[in-house]
N, CA, C and O of each residue as an XYZ file, in Angstrom:
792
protein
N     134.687     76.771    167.729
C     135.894     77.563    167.899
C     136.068     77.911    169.376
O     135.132     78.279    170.086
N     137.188     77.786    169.743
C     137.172     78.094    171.209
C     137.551     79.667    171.390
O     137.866     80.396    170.449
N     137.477     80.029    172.610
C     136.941     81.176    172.756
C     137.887     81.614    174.522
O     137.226     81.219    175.482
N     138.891     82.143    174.814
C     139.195     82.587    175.631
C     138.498     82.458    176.929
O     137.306     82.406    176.625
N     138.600     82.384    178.120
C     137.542     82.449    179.420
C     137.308     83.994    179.965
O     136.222     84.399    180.379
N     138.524     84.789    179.892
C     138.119     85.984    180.714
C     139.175     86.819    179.668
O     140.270     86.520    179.192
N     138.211     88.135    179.539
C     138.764     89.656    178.738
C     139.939     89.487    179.731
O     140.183     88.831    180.743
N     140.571     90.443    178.906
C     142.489     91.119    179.782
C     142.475     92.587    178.443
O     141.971     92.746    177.331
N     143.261     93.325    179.294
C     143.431     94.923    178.536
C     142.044     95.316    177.685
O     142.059     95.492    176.467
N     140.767     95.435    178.565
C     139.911     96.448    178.036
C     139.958     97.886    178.211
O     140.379     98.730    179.003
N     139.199     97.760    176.871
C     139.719     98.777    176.390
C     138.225    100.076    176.637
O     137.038     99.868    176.385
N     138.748    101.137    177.099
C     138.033    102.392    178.020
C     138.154    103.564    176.801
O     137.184    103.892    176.118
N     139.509    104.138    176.647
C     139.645    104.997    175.867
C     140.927    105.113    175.496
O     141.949    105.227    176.173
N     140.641    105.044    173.605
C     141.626    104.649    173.076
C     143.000    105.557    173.241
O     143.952    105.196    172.548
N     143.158    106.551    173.986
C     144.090    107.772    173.913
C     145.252    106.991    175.131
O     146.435    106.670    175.010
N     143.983    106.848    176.662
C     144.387    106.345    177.649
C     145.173    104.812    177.473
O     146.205    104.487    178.060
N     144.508    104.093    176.645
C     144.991    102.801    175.849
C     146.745    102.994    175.443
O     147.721    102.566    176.059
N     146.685    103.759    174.244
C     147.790    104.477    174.169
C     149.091    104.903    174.932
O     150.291    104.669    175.077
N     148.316    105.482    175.219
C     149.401    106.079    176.493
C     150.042    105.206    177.653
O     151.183    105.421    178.061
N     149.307    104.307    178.102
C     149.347    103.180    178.620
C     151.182    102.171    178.015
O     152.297    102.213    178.536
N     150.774    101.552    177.005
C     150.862    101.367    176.094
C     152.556    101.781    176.006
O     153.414    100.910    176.147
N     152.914    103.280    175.744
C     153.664    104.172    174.804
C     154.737    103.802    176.285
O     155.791    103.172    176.207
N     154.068    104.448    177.744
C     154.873    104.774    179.078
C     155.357    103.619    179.239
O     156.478    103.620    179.748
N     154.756    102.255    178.898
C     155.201    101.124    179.473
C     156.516    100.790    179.153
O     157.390    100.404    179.930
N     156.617    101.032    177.514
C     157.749    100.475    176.394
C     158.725    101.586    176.911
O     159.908    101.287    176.747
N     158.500    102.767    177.482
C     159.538    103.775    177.786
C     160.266    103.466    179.083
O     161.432    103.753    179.356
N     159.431    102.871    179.787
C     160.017    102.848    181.062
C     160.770    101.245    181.331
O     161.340    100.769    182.313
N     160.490    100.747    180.074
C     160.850     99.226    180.117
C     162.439     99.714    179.665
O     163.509     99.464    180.220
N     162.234    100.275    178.795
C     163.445    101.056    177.977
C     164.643    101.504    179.194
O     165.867    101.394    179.267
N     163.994    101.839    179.727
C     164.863    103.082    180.912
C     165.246    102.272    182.267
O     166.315    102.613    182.772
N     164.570    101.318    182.876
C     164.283    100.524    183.925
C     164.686     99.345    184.076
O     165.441     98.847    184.911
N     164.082     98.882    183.131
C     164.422     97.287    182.849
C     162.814     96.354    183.668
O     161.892     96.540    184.462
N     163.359     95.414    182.828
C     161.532     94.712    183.632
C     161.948     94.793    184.893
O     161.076     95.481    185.423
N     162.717     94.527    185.687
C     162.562     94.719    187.775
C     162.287     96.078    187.750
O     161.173     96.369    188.185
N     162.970     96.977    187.372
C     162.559     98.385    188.098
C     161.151     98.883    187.288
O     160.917    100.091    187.328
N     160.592     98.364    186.856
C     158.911     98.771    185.982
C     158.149     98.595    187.110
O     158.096     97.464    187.593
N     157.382     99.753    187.765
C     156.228     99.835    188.492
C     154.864    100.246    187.624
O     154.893    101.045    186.687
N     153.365     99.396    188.211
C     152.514    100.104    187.937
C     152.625    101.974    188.050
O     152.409    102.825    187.188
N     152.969    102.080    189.212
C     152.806    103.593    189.564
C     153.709    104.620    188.722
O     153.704    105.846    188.826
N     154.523    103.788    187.821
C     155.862    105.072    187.324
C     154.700    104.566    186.314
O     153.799    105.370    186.553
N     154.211    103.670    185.305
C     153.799    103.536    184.005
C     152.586    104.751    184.265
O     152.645    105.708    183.493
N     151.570    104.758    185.237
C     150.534    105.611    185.545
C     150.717    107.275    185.410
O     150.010    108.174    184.955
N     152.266    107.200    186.155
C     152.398    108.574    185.974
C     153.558    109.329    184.657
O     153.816    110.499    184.374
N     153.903    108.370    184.255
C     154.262    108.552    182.813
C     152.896    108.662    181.804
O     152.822    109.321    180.767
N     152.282    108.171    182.161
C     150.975    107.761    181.122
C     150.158    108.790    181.810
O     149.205    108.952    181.048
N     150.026    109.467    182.691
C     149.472    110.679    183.053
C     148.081    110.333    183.476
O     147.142    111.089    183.228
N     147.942    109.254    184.083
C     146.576    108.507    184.385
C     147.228    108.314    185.593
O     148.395    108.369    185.982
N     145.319    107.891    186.442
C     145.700    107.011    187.616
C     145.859    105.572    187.135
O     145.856    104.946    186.075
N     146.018    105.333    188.619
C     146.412    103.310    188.948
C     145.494    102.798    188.319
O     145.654    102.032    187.369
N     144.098    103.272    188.917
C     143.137    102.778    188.791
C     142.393    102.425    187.061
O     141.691    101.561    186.536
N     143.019    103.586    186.714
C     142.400    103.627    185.056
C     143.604    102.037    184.288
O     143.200    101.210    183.470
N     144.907    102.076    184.850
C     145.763    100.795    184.053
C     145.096     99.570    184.902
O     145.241     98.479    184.352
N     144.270     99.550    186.358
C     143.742     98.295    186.760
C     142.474     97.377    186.499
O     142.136     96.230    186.792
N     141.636     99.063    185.405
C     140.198     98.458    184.646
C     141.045     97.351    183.307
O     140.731     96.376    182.625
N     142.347     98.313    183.516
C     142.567     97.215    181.726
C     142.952     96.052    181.988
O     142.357     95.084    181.515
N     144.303     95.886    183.005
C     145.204     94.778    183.630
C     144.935     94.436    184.612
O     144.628     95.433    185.264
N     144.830     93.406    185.296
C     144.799     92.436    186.649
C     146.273     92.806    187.200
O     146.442     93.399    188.266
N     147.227     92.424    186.424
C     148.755     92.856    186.995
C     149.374     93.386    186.276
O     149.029     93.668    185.129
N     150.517     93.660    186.833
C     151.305     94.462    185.551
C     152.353     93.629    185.160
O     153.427     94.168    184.892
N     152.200     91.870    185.038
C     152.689     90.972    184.125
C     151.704     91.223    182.951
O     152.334     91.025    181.912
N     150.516     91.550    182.702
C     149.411     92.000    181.697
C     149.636     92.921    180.870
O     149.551     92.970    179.643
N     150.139     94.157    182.185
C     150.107     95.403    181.693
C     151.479     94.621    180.253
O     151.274     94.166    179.128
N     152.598     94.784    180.951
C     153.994     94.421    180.115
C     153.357     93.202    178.736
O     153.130     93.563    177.581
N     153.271     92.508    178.989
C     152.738     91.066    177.930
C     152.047     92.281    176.630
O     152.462     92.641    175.529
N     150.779     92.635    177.482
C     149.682     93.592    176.519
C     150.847     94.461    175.283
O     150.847     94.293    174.064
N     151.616     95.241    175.966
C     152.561     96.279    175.642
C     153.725     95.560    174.319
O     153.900     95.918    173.154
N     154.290     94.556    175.041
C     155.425     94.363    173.974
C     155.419     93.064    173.661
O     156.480     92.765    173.113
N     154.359     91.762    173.819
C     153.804     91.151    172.834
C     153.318     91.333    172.198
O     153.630     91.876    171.138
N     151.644     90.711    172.783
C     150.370     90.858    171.908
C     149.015     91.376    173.226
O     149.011     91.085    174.422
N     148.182     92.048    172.593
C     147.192     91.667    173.825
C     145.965     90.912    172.885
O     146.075     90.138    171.934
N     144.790     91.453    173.541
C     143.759     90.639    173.431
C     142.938     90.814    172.184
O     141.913     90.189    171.911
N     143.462     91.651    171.536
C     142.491     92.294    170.425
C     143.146     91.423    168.821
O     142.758     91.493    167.655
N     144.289     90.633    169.490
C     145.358     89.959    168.645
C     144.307     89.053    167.144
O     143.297     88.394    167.391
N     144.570     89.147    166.459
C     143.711     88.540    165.095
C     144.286     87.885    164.320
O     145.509     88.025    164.319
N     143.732     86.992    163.427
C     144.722     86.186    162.946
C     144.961     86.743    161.358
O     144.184     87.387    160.652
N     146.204     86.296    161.090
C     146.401     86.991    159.216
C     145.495     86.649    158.527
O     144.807     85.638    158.665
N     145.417     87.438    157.748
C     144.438     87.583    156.160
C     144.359     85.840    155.665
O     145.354     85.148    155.447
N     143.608     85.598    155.612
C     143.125     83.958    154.798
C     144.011     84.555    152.863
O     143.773     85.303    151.915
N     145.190     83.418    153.407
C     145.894     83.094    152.026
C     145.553     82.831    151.051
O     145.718     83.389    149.967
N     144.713     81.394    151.502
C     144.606     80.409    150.604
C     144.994     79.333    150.341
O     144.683     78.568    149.428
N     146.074     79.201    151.587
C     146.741     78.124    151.738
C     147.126     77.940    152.739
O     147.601     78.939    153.278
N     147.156     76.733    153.489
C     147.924     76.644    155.060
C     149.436     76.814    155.237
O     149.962     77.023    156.329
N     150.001     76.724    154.235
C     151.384     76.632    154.443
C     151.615     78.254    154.293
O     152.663     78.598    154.840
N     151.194     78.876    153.941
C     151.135     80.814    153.602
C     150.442     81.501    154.684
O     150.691     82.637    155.088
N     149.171     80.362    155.293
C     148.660     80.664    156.517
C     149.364     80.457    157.724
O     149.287     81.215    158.692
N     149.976     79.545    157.674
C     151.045     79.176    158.763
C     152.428     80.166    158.592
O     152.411     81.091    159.404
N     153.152     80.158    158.046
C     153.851     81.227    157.500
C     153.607     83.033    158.194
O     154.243     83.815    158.902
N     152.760     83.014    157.721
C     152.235     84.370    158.405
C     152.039     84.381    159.494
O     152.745     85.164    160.130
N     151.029     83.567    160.272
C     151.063     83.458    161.597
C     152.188     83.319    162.012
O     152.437     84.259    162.765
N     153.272     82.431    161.898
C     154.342     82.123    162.977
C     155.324     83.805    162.813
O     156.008     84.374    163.663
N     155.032     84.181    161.461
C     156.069     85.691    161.147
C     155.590     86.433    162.159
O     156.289     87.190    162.834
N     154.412     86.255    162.305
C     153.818     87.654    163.431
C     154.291     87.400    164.687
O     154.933     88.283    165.256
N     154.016     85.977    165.414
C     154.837     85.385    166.480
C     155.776     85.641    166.740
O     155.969     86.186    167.827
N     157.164     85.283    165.582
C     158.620     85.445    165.698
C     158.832     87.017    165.983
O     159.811     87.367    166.640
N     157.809     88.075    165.431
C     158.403     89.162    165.064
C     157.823     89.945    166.792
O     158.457     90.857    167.323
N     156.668     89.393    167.341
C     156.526     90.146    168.564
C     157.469     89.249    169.372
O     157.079     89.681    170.457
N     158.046     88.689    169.585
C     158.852     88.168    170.426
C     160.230     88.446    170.139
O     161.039     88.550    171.061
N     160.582     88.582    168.868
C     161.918     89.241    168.377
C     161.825     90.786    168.773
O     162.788     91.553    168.774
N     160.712     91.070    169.056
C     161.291     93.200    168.927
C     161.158     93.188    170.852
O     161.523     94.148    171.530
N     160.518     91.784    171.495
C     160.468     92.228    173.508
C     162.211     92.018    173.613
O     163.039     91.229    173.157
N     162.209     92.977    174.319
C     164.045     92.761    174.907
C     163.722     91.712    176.318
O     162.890     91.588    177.217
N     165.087     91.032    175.779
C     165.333     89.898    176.907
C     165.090     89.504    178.064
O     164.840     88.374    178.483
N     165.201     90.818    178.757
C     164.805     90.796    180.133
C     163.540     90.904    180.314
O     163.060     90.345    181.300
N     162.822     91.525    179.560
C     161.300     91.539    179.844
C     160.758     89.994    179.601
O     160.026     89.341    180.345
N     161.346     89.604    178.319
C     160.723     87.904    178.331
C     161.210     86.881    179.345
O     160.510     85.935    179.708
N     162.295     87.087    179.734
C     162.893     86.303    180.679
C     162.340     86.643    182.217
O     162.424     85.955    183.235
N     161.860     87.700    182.050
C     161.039     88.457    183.577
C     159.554     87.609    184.057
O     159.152     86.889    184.971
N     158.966     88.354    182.524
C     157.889     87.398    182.826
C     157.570     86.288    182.614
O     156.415     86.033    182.958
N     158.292     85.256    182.047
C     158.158     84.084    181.905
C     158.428     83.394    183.521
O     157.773     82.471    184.005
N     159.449     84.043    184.104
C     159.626     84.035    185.327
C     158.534     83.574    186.700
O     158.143     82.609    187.357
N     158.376     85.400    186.506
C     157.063     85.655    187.335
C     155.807     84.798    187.123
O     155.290     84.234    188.087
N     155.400     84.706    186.118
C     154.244     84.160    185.493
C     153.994     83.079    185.883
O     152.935     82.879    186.478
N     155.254     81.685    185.571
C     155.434     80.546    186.031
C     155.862     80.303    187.681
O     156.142     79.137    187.962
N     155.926     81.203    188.672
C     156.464     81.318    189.494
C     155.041     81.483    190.559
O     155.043     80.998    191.690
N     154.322     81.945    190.212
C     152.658     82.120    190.783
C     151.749     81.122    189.822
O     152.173     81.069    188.668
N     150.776     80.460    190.049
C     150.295     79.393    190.136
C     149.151     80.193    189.808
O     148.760     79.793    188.711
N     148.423     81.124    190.217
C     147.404     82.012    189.779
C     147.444     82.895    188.669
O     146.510     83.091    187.891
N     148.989     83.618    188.614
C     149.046     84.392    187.560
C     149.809     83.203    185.807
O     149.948     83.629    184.661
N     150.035     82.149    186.188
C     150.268     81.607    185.101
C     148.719     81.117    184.390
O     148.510     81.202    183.180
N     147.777     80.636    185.314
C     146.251     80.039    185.255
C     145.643     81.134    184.383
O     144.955     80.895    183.391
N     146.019     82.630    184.930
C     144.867     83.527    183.741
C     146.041     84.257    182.934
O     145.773     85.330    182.394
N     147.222     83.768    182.836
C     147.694     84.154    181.239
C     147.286     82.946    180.529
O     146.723     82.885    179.436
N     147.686     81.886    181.383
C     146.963     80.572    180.166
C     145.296     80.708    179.593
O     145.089     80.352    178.433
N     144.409     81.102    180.225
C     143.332     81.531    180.013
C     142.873     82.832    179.120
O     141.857     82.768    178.427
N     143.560     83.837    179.169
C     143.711     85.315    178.203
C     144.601     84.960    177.275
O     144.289     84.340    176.258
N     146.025     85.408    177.625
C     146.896     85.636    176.009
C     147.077     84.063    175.276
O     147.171     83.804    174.076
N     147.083     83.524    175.955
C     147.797     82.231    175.309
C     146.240     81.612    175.040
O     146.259     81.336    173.841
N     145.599     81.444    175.295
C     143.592     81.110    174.517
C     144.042     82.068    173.449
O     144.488     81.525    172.438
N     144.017     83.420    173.464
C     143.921     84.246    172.599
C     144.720     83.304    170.930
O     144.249     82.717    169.956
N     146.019     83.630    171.400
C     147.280     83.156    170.431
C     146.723     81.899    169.870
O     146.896     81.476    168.728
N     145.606     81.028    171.414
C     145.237     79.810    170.057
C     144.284     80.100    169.269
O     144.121     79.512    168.199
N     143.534     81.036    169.690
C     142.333     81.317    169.213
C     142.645     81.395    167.510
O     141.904     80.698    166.818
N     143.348     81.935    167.043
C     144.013     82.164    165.800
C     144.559     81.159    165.608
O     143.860     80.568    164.785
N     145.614     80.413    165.917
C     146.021     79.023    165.419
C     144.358     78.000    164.957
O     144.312     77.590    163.797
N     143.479     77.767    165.633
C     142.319     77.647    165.684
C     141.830     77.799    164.215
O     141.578     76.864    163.455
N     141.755     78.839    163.998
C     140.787     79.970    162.686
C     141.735     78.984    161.572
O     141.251     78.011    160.994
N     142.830     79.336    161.442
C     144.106     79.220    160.754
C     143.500     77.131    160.485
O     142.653     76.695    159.706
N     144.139     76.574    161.218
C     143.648     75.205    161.196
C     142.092     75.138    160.666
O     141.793     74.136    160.018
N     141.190     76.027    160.871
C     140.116     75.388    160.202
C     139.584     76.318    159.124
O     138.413     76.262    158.751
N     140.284     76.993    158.737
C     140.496     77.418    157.080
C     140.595     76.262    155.865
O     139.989     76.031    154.818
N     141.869     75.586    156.717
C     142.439     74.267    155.862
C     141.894     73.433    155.927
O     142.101     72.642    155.007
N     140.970     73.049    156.868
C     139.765     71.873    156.926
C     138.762     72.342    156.133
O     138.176     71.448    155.524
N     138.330     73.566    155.918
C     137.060     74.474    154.731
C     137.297     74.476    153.617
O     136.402     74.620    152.784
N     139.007     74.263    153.174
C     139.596     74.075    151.827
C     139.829     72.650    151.389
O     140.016     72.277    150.232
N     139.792     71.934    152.439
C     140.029     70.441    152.255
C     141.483     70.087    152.459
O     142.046     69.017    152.692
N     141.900     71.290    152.302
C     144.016     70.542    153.021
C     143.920     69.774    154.001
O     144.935     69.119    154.237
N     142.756     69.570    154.887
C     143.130     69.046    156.136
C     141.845     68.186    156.309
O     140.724     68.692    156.349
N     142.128     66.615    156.426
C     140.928     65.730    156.267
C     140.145     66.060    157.785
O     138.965     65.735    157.913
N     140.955     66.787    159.016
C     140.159     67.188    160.035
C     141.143     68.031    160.956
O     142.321     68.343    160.783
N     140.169     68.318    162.099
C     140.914     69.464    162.573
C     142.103     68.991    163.610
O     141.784     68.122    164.420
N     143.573     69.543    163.649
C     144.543     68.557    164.354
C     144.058     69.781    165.635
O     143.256     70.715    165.602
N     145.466     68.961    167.304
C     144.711     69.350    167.880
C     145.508     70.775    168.188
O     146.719     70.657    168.377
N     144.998     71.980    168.249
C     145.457     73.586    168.493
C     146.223     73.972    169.364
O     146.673     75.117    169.410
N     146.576     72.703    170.500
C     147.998     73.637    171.134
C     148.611     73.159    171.272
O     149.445     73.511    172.107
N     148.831     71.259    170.206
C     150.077     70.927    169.731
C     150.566     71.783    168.686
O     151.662     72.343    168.725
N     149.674     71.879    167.682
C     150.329     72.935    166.628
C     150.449     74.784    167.154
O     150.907     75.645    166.403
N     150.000     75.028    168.379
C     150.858     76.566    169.154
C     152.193     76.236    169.440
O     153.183     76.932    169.216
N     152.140     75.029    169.993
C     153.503     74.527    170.911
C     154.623     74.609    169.870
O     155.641     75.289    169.999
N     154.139     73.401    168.234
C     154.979     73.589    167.545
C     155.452     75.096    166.709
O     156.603     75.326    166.336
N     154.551     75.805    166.571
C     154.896     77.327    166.663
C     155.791     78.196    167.397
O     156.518     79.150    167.119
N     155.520     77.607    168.318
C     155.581     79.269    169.416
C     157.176     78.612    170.042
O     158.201     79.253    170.276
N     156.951     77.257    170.181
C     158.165     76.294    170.625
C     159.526     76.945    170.264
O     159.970     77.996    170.725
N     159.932     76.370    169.624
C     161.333     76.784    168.565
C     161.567     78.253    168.591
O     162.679     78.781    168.574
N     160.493     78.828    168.631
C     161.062     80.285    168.636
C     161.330     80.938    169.674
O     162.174     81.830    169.600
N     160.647     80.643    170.956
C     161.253     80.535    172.046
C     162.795     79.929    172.432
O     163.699     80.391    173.129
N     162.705     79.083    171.901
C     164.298     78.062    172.113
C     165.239     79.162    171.537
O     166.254     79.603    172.074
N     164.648     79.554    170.217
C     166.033     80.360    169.543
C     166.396     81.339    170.344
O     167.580     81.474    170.653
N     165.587     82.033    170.725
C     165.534     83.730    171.188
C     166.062     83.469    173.018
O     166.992     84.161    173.430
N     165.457     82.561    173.871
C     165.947     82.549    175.185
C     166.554     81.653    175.744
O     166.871     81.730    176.931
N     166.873     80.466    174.862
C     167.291     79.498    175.351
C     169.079     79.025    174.513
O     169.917     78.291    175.036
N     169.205     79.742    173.114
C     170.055     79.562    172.332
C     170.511     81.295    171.989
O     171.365     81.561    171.143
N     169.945     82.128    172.617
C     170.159     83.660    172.116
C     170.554     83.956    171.601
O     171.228     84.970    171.786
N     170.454     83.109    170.112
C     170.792     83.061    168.756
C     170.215     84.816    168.017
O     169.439     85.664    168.458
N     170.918     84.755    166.948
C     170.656     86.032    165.968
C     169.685     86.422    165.936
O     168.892     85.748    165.279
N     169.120     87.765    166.626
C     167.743     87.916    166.196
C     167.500     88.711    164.649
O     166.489     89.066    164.043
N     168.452     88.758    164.464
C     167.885     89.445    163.045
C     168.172     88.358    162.605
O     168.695     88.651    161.531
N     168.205     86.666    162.740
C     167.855     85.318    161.705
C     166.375     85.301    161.973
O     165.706     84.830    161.054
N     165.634     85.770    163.178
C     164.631     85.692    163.267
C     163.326     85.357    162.471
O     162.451     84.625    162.934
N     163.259     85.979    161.170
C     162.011     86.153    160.474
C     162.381     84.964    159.434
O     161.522     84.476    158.700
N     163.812     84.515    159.435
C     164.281     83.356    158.294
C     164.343     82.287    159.379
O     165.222     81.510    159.006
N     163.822     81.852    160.582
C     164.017     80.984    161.125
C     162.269     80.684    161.500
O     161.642     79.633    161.632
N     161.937     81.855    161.575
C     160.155     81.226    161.601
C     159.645     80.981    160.417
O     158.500     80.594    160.651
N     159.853     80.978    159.062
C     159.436     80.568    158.056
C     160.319     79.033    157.880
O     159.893     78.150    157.136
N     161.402     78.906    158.561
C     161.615     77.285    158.253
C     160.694     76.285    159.382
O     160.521     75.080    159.197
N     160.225     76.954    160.417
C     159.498     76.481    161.630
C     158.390     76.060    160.551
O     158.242     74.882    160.228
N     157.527     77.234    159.949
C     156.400     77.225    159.524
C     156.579     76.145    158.366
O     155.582     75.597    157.896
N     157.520     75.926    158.034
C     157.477     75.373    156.791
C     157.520     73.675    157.215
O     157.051     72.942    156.345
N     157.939     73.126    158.226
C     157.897     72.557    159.135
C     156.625     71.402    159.569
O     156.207     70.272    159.318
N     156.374     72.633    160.417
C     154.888     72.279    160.970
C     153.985     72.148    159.795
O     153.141     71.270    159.972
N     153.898     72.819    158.529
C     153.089     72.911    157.385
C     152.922     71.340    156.834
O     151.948     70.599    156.702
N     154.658     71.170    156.523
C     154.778     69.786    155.917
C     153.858     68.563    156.928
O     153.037     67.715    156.579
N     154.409     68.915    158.287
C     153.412     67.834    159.276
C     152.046     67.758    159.238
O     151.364     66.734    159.219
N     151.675     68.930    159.229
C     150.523     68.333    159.235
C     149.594     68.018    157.640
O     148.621     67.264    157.682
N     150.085     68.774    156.100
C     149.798     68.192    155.448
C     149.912     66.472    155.126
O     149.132     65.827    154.426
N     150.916     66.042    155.733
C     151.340     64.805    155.812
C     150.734     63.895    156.520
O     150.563     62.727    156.171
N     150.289     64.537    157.834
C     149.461     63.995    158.448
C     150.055     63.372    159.547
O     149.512     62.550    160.284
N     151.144     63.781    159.621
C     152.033     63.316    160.575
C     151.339     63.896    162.015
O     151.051     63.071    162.881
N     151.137     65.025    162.193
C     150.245     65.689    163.924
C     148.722     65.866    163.124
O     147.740     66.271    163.747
């Protein structure tokens, strides 16, 4: 099973966590992703700098951690089936990316891809993470026998995470179709790879 390279948002104390956390989504609220500083989230969150820089490297981390997923991210309850396993996973996907407002995804997708260093350790933290679970998920169905072996984990993220991206920033289609558009994804990718098609 693969395994992430480097921690992101450790965790010190769960209050400070919190709070962290609570100031970010407020000030994202109020600001917009350009006007979000480390220093307003710190002093909304009633902490120093220093306590949000043990958790985050940047505050593309801090934001991602906040109104995606962070690192503590797990994969759904074992169904029983890949297509119920897939299903669930992509619902959780669609649904943290359906509740980040626009500008924050469009911010940091930005930034992220725009530095060459800071895209290297989100690819390494959140996005390892996100496969880390696609991972589990895929070899459930190889332990049940749905799957004569394991396909490979970040063609089937891509086909996940893909499409729902397209809908939400690229087609800024309905987000309340959201949760009925990742179950036809899932249903999708399910058929492929029972088929054997990826």
């Amino acid at each position: 099973m693969i395994t992430p390279k480097q921690g992101v948002g450790r965790p010190r104390d769960s209050q400070v966590d919190h709070a962290i956390v609570r100031a970010t989504r407020e000030l994202l609220g109020e600001r917009g992703y350009a006007g979000l500083t480390v220093g307003a989230v710190a002093e909304r969150a009633g902490v120093g700098k220093a306590a949000i820089y043990r958790r985050y490297a940047t505050k593309q981390e801090m934001i991602f951690s906040a109104v995606v997923h962070d690192m503590q991210e797990q994969a759904p309850p074992d169904t029983g089936s890949l297509r119920e396993d897939l299903a669930a996973l992509c619902g959780i996907i669609a649904a943290q990316l359906g509740s980040a407002p626009m500008d924050v995804l469009a911010g940091l997708l930005a930034d992220i891809y725009g530095d060459s260093s800071l895209a290297a350790r989100f690819s390494e933290t959140f996005l390892a993470r996100e496969r880390l679970l696609v991972t589990e998920v895929l070899q459930r169905a190889v332990a049940r026998g749905e799957l004569a072996e394991l396909p490979d984990p970040v063609t089937v993220q891509a086909l996940l995470v893909g499409p729902v991206f397209v809908w939400l920033l690229m087609l800024m289609a309905d987000r309340d179709k959201v949760p009925e558009f990742a179950r036809t994804v899932s249903e999708s990718v399910a058929n492929a790879l029972l088929s054997g098609v990826v």
